[in-house]
C-alpha positions as CSV (number, residue, x, y, z in Angstrom):
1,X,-29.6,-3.1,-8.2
2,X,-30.6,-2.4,-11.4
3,X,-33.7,-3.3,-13.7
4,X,-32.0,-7.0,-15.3
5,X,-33.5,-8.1,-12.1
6,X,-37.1,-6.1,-12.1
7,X,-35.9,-4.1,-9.2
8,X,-35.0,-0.4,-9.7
9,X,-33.5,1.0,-6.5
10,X,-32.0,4.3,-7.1
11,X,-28.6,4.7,-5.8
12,X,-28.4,8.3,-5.5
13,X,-29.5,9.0,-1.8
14,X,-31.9,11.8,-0.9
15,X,-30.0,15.3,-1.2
16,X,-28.4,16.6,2.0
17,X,-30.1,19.3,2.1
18,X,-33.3,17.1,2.8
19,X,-31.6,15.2,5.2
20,X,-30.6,18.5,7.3
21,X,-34.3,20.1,7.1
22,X,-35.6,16.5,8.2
23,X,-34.5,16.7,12.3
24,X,-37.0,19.9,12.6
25,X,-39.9,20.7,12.1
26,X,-41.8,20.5,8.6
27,X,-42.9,23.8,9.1
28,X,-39.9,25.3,9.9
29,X,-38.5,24.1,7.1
30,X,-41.1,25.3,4.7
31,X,-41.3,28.9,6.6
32,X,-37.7,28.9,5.8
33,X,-38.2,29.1,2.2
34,X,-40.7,31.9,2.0
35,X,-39.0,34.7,0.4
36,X,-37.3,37.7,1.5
37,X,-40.4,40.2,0.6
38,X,-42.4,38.7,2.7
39,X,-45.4,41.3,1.5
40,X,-45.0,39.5,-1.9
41,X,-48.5,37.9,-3.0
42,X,-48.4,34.4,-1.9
43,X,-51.6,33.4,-2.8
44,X,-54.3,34.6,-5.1
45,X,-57.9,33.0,-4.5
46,X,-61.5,33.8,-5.1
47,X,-63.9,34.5,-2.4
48,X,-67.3,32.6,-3.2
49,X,-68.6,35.9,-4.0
50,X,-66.2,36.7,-6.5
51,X,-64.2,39.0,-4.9
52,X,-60.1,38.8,-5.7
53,X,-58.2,38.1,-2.6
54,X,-54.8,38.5,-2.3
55,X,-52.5,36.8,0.6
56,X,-48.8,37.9,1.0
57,X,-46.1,35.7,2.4
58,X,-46.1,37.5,5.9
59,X,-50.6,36.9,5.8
60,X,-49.5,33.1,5.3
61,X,-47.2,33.3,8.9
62,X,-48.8,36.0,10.7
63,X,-52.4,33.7,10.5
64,X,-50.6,30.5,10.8
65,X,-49.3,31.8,14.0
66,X,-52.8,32.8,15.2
67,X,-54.2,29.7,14.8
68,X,-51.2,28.2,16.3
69,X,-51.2,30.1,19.0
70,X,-55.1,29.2,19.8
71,X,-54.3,25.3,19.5
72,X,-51.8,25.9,22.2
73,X,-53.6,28.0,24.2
74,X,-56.0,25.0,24.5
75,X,-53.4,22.5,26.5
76,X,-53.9,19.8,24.2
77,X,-51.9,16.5,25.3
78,X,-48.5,16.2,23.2
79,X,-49.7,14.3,20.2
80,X,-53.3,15.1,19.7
81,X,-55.0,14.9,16.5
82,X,-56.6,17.7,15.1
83,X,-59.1,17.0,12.5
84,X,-60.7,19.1,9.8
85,X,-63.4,18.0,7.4
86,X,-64.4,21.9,5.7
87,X,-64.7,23.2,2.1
88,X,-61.2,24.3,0.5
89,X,-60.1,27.5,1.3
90,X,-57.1,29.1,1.6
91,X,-57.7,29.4,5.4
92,X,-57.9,25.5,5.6
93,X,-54.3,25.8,4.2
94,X,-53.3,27.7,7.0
95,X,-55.0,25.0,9.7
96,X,-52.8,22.7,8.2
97,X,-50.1,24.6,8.8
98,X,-51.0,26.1,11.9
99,X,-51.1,22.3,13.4
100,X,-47.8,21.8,12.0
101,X,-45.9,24.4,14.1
102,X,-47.9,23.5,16.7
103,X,-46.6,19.8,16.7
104,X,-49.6,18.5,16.6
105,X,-50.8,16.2,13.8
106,X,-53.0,17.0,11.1
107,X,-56.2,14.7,10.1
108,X,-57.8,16.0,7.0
109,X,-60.8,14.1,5.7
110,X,-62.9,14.0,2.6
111,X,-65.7,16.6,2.2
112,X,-67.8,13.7,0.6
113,X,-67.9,12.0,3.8
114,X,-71.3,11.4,5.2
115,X,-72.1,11.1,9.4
116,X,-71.2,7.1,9.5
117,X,-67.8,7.6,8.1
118,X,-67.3,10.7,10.1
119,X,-67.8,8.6,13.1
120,X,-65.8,6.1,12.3
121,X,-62.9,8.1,11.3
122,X,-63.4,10.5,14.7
123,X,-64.0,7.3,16.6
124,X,-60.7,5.8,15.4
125,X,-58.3,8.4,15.6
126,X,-59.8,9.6,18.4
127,X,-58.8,13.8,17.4
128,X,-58.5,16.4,20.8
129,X,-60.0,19.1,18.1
130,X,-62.4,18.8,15.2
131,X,-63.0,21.9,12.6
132,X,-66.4,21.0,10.6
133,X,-68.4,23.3,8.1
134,X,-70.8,25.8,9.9
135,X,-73.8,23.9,8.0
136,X,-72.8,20.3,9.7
137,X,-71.5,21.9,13.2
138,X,-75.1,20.4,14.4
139,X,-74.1,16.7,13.4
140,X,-70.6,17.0,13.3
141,X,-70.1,18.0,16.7
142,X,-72.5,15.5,18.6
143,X,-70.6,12.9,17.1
144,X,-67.6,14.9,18.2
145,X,-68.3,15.1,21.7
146,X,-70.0,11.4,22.4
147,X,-66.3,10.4,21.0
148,X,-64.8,12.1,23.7
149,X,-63.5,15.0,21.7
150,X,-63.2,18.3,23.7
151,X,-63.4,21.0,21.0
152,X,-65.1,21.7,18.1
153,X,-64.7,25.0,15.9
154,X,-66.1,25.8,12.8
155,X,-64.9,27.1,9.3
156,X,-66.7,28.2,6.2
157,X,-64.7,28.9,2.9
158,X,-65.8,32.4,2.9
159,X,-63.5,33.2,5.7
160,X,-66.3,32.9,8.6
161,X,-66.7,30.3,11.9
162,X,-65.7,30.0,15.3
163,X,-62.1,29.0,14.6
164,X,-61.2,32.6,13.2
165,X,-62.9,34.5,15.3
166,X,-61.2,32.4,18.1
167,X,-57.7,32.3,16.3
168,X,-57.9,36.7,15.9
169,X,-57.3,36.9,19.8
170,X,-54.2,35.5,19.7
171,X,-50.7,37.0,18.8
172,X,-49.4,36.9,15.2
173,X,-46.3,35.7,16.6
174,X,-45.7,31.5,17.1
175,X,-42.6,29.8,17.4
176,X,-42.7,26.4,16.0
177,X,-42.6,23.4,18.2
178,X,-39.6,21.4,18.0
179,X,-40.1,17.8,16.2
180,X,-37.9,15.3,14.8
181,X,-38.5,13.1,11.3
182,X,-39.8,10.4,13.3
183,X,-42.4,12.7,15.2
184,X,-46.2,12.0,13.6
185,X,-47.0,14.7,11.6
186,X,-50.3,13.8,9.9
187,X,-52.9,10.8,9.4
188,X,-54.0,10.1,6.4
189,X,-57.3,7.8,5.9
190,X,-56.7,5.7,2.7
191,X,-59.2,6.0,-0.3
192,X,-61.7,2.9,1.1
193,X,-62.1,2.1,-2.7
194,X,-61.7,-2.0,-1.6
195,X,-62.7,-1.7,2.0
196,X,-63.0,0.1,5.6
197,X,-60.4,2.9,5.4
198,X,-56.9,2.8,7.7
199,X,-55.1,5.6,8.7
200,X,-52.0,5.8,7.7
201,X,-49.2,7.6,9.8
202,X,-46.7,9.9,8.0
203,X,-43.6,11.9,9.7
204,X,-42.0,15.4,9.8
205,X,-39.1,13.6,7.7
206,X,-41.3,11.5,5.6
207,X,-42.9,14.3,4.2
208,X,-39.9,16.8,4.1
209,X,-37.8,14.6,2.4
210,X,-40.2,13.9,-0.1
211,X,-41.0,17.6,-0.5
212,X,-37.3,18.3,-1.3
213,X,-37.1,15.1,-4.1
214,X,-39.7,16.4,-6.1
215,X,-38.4,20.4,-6.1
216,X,-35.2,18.9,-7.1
217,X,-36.3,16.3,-9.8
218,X,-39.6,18.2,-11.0
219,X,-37.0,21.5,-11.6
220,X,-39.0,23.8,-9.7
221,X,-37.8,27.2,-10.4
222,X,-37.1,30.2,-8.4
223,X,-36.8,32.7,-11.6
224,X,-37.9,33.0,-14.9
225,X,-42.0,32.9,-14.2
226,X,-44.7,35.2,-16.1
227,X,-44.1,37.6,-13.8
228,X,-40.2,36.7,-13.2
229,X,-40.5,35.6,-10.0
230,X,-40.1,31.9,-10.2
231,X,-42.5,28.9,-10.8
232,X,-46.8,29.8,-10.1
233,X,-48.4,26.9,-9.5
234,X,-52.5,26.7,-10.0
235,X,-53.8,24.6,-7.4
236,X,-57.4,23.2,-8.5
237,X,-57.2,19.9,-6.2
238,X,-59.0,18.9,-3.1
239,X,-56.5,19.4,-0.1
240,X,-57.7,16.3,1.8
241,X,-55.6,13.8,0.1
242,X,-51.7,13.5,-1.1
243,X,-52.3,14.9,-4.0
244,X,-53.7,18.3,-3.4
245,X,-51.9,18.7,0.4
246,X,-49.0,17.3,0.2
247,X,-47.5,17.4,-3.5
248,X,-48.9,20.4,-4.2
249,X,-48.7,22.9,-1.9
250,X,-45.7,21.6,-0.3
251,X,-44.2,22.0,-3.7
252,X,-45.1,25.7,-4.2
253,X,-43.8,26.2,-0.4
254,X,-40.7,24.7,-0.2
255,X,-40.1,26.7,-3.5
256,X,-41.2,29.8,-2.4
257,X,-44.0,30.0,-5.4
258,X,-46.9,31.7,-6.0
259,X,-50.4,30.0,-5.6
260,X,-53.2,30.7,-8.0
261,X,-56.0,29.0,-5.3
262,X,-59.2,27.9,-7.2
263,X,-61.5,26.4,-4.1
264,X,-63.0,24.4,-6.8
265,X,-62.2,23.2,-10.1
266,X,-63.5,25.3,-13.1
267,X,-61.8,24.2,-16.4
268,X,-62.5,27.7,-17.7
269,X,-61.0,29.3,-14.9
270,X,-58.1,27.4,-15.0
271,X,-57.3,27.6,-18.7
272,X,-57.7,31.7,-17.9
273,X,-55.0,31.2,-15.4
274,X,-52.1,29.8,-17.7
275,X,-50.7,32.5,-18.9
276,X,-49.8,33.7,-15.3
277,X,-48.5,30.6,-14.0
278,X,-46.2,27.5,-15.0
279,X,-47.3,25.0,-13.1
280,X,-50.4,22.7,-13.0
281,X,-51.4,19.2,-11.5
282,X,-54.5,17.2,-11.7
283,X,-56.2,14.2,-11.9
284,X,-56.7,12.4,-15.6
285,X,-60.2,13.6,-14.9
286,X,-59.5,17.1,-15.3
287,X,-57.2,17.0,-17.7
288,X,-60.3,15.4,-20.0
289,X,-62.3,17.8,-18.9
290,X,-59.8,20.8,-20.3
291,X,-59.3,19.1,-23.1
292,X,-63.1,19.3,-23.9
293,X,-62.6,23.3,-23.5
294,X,-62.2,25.2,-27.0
295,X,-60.2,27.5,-24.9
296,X,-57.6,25.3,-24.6
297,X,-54.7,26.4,-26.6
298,X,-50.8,26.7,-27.3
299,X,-51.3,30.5,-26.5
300,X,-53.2,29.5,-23.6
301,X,-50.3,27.4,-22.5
302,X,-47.5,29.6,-23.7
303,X,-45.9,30.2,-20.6
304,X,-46.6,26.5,-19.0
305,X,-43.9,24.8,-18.0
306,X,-45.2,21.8,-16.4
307,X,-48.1,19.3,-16.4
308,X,-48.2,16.6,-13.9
309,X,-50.7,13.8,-13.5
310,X,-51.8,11.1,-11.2
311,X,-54.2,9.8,-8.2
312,X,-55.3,7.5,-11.2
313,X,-54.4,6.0,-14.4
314,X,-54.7,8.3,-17.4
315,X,-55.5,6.8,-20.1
316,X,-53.0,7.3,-23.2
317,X,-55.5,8.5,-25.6
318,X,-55.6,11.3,-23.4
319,X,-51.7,11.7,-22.9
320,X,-51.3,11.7,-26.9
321,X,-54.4,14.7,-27.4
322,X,-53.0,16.9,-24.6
323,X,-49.5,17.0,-26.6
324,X,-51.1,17.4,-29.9
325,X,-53.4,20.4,-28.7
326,X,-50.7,22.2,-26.5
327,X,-47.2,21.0,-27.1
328,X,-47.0,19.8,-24.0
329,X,-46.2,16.1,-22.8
330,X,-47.8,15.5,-19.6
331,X,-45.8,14.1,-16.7
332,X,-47.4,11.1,-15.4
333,X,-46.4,9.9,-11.8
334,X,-47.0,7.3,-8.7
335,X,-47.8,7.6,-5.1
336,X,-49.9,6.7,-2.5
337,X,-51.2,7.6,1.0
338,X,-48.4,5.4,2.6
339,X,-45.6,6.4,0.4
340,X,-46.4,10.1,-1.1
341,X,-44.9,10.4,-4.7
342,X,-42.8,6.9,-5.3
343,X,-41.9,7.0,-9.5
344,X,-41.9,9.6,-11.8
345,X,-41.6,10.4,-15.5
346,X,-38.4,12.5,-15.8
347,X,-39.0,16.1,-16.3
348,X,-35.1,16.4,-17.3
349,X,-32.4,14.0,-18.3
350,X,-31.8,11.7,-15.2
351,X,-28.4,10.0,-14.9
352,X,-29.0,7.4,-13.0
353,X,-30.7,5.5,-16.4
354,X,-28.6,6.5,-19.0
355,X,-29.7,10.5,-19.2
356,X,-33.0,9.4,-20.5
357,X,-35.5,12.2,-20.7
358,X,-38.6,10.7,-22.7
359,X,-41.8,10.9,-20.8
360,X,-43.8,7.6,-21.8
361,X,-47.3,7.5,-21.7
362,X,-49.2,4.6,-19.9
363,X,-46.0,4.5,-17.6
364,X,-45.1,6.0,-14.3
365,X,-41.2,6.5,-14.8
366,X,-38.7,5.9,-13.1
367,X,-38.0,5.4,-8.7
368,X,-37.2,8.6,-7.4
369,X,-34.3,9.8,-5.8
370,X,-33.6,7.6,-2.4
371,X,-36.3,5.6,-3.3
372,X,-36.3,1.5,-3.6
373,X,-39.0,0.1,-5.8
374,X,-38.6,-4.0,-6.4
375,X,-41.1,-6.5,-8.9
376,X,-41.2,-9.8,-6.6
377,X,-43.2,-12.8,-7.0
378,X,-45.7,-14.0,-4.6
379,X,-43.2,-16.1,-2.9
380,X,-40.7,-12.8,-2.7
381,X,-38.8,-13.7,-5.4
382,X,-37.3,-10.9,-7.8
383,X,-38.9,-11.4,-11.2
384,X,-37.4,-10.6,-14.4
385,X,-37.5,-7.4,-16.8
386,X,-40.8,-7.5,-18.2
387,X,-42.5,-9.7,-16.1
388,X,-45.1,-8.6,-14.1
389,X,-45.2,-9.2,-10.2
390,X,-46.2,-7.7,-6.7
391,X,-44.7,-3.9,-6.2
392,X,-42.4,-3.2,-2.9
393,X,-40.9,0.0,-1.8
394,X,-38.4,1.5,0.6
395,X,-37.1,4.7,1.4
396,X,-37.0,7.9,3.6
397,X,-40.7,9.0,2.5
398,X,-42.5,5.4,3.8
399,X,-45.0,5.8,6.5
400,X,-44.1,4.7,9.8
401,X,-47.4,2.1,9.7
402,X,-50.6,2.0,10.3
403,X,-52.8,3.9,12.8
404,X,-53.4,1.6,16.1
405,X,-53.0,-1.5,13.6
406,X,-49.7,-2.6,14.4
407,X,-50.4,-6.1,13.1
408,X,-52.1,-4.8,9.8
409,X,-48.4,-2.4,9.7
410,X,-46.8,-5.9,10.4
411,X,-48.4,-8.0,7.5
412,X,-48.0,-5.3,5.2
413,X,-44.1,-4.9,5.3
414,X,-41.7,-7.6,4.0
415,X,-38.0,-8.2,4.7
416,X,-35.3,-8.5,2.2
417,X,-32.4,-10.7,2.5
418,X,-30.2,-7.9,4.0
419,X,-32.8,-7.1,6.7
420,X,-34.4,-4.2,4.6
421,X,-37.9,-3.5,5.2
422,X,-40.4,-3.2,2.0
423,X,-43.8,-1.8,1.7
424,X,-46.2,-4.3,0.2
425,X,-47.7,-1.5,-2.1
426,X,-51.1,-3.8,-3.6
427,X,-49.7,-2.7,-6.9
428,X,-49.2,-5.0,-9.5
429,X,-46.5,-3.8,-12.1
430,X,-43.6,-4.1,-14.1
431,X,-40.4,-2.9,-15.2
432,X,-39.2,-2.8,-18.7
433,X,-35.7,-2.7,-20.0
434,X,-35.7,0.4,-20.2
435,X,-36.0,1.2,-16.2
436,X,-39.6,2.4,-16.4
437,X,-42.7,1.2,-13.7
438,X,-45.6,0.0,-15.5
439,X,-48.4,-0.1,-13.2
440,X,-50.6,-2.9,-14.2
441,X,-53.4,-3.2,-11.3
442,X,-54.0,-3.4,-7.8
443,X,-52.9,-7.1,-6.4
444,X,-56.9,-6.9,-5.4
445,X,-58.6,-6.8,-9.0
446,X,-56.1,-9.5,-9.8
447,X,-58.8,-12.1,-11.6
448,X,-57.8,-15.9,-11.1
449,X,-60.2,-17.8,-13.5
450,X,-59.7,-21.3,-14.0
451,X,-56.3,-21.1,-12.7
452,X,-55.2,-18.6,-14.9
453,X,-54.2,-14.7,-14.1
454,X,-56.3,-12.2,-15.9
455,X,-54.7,-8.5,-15.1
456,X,-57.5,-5.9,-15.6
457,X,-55.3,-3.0,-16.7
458,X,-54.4,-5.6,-19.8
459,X,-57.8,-6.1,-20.6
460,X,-58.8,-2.3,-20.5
461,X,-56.4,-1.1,-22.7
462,X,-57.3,-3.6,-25.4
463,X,-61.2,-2.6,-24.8
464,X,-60.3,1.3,-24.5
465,X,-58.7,1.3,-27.9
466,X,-61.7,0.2,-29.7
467,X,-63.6,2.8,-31.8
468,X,-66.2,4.4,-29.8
469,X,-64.8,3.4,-26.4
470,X,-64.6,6.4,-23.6
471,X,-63.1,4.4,-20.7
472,X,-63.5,0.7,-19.6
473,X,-63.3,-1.4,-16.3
474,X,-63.1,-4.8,-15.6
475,X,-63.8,-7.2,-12.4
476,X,-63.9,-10.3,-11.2
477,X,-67.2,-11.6,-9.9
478,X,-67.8,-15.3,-8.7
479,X,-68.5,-18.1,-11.3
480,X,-69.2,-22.2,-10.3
481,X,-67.2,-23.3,-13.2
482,X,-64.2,-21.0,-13.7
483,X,-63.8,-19.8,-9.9
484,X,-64.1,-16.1,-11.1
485,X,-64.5,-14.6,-14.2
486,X,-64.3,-11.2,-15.5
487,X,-67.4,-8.7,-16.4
488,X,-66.6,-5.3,-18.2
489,X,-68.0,-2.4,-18.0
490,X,-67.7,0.2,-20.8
491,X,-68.8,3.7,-21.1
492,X,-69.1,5.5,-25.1
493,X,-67.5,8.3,-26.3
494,X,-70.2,11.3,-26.7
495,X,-72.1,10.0,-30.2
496,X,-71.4,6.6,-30.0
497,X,-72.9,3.7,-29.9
498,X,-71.9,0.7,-28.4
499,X,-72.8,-3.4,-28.6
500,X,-71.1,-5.4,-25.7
501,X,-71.2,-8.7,-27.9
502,X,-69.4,-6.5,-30.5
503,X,-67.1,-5.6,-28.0
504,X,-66.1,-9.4,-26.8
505,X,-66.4,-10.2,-30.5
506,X,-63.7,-8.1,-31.3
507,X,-61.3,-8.5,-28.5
508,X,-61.6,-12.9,-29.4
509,X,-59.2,-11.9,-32.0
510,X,-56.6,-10.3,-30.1
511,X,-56.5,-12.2,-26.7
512,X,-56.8,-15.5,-25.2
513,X,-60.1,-16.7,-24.3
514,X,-59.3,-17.4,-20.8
515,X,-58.7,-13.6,-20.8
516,X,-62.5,-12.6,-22.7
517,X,-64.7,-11.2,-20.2
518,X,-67.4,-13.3,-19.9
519,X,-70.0,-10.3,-19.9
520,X,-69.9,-6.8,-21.4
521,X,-72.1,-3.9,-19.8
522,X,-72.3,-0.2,-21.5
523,X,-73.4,2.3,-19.0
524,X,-73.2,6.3,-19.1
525,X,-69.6,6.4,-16.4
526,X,-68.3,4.7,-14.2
527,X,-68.4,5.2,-10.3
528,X,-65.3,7.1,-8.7
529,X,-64.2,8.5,-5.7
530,X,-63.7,12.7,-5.3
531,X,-59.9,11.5,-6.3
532,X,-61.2,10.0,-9.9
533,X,-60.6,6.4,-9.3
534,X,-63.0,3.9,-10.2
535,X,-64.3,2.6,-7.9
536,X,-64.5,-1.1,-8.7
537,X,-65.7,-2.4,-5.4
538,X,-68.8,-1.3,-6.2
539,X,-69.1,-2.8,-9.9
540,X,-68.1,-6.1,-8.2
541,X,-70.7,-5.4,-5.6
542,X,-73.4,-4.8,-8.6
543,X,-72.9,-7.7,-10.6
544,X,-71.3,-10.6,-8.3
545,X,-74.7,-12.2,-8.1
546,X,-74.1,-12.7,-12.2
547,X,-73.3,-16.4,-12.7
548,X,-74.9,-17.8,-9.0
């Protein structure tokens, strides 16, 4: 169907190829496209004292093995969940994939998590292993063993702790466990930004074939690099979320790229790393904080090939600077822990909308490859081009449900008139004539006040493009007259000084008044998560007592 109906579903399936890799193993699959020198660098990294490190394509399987070998030797039921909350490291890469091959499934979970949400998460999902820092093996393991858990290793990211030393025992040798695309291949705790977290279950096959859509449509190259040996991607992100796990380094894997591993991100260092690699994905958080290095440059740049951005909106002031300073047009696109990557801006001409090639700013792009993306009303009914409704998805990368909620996985699917099943995203979006996903909120910050819809997203870019403006959010919060009504909360560009009467003033002229926020707060930033999204349950928690 096309976008006359505000429902893009792509037509052209998922390659073949992703359909074959699917029935085995992930691993397999991405061991299979390592390359033939397999004592090529794989990885450069840092160690935390500075020393250079250097891991080749065989270090990469041989220490994979190990530590798959050790998770088998421990005669964990089929199934088990292995959980690791440690510092990034290169070696934490290798867990993941370690638990791959071993068929069991991988639990990664936020470094900013303190002892309550680590025993809710270990409570829940119940993992037969847990790999904690060596500084919180104290804590980390009580509540590890009270929850029934059986062992508990440790790893620093300076290449220390128990699960190393265990791991270096065992042979270098590890054939992978055989799995099909339905088998569970990791849980992944959503973001909690609007509530208690849920874990959501994704396959062998959902993330393979998803793995294979973006090489494909993101023109991931095996040639041509700095040092002619194909795309070299620097990997700055976290690698306990989608972004930095699963997009990422499954995109440098299945490509058989090289790795330029920063544990943490250092806008310095990674500006020093362009000219050796081509590839680069961040947050909109990062990407503001390189454009606020005088390092940044087209030189810098000059043998960049691609900038991709998401885990949160970025704002378009920041898509237009970043092509003015480097000649570069950042690639924004749109995913979540259910679904991986959904939409994309084209990096190329796509034929399925007309060869169009343009990368839009304050858009997502287009439904990728094999992927169904519909705009329905909140009776289910398709709404038109333009319009803006609820945001449902289908297709081969959509997580099987929801970890031991099966009546949360229930509520959150819908069924189309052919018997299709749809993901109720919590996205509220649009889709212009032109084919491209506009994003406009989450269903949750949807403000009803006095029977009217207020859409945040609206209201923030009207607010962001005043002078002085940094970056805006705006909530609902509890009013007797109106129902709800919406508060804003602004933070200044460095310099510059703001009024929050000035501010509602000067948006009376350009919006209804059922759409002024009622209230107008300047504060230094606004609260996010590690990931960079606001977090607006918290400004709704701050101010909700506003109007009582």
């Amino acid at each position: 169907m096309s976008a006359l109906n505000a429902t893009a579903h792509s037509p052209t399936p998922a390659p073949a190829s992703a359909a074959a890799l699917a029935s085995q193993n992930l691993f397999t699959a991405l061991r299979a496209a390592f390359p033939a020198d397999l004592d090529a660098v794989a990885v450069e990294a840092t160690a935390p004292d500075g020393t250079p490190l250097h891991y080749t394509w065989r270090d990469l399987d041989e220490a994979s093995a190990r530590i798959a070998n050790l998770l088998a030797s421990l005669n964990l039921p089929d199934g088990s969940r292995v959980a690791m909350q440690v510092e990034k490291s290169v070696e934490a890469m290798l867990l993941y994939l370690a638990t791959l091959r071993a068929g069991y499934v991988f639990l990664p979970l936020n470094t900013a998590y303190q002892s309550a949400e680590i025993e809710y998460f270990v409570g829940n999902a119940e993992p037969a292993v847990v790999v904690c820092t060596p500084g919180n093996f104290g804590w980390v393991s009580k509540i590890a063993f009270t929850a029934g858990t059986q062992h508990v290793f440790t790893l620093g990211d300076d290449r220390t702790g128990s699960l190393l030393d265990r791991a270096a025992q065992h042979a270098g040798q590890h054939t992978p466990v055989a799995r099909a695309a339905d088998d569970l291949a990791a849980i992944l705790y959503t973001s909690g930004t609007t509530g208690r977290s849920k874990g959501a279950m994704l396959t062998h096959g959902n993330l393979l074939s998803n793995a294979q859509v973006l090489k494909d449509y993101w023109g991931w190259q095996a040639t041509g690099g700095p040092d002619g040996g194909g795309d070299v991607l620097i990997h700055a992100l976290p690698i306990f979320h989608v972004h930095g796990l699963f997009v990422a380094i499954h995109g440098a894997l299945i490509n058989g790229s090289k790795m330029i591993w920063l544990n943490k991100f250092d806008p310095k260092a990674v500006i020093a790393a362009m000219p050796r690699a081509t590839v680069f994905m961040g947050v909109p958080t990062l990407y503001v904080r390189l454009l606020a290095e005088p390092g940044l440059s087209r030189e810098a740049v000059r043998n960049m090939r691609l900038f991709v951005a998401g885990s949160a909106p970025l704002l378009i002031e920041t898509f237009k600077e970043w092509q003015q300073r480097t000649g570069h047009t950042i690639l924004e696109r749109y995913g979540m822990s259910e679904t991986i990557m959904l939409t994309s801006n084209p990096y190329a001409a796509d034929a399925r909308h007309g060869g169009q090639d343009e990368r839009r700013g304050a858009t997502v792009g287009f439904p990728l490859p094999g992927v169904g993306l519909r705009v329905v009303g909140d009776a289910g009914q398709p709404m038109p081009t333009g319009e803006i409704g609820n945001i449902q998805v289908q297709g081969p990368n959509v997580f099987q449900g929801y970890w031991r909620m099966p009546e949360k996985t229930k509520e959150e699917f819908a069924e189309g008139p052919d018997g299709s099943r749809w993901f109720k995203t919590g996205d509220v979006g649009r889709i212009d004539e032109r084919g491209y996903v506009h994003i406009v909120g989450r269903s949750k910050d949807l403000i009803i006040s006095g029977g009217y819809n207020v859409y945040p997203a609206e209201i923030e870019g009207y607010v962001n493009e005043l002078p002085g403006v940094a970056e805006s959010a705006l909530v609902g919060v509890p009013h007797p007259d109106f129902g709800e009504v919406g508060v804003i909360v602004v933070t200044p560009r460095p310099g510059a000084l703001l009024d929050g009467d000035a501010i509602l003033a000067a948006l009376k002229s350009q919006l209804a008044n059922f759409k002024i926020p009622k209230r107008c707060f300047i504060v230094p930033e606004l609260p996010r998560n590690t990931m960079g999204k606001v977090q607006k349950n918290l400004l709704r928690d701050a101010h909700k007592g506003l109007f009582a």
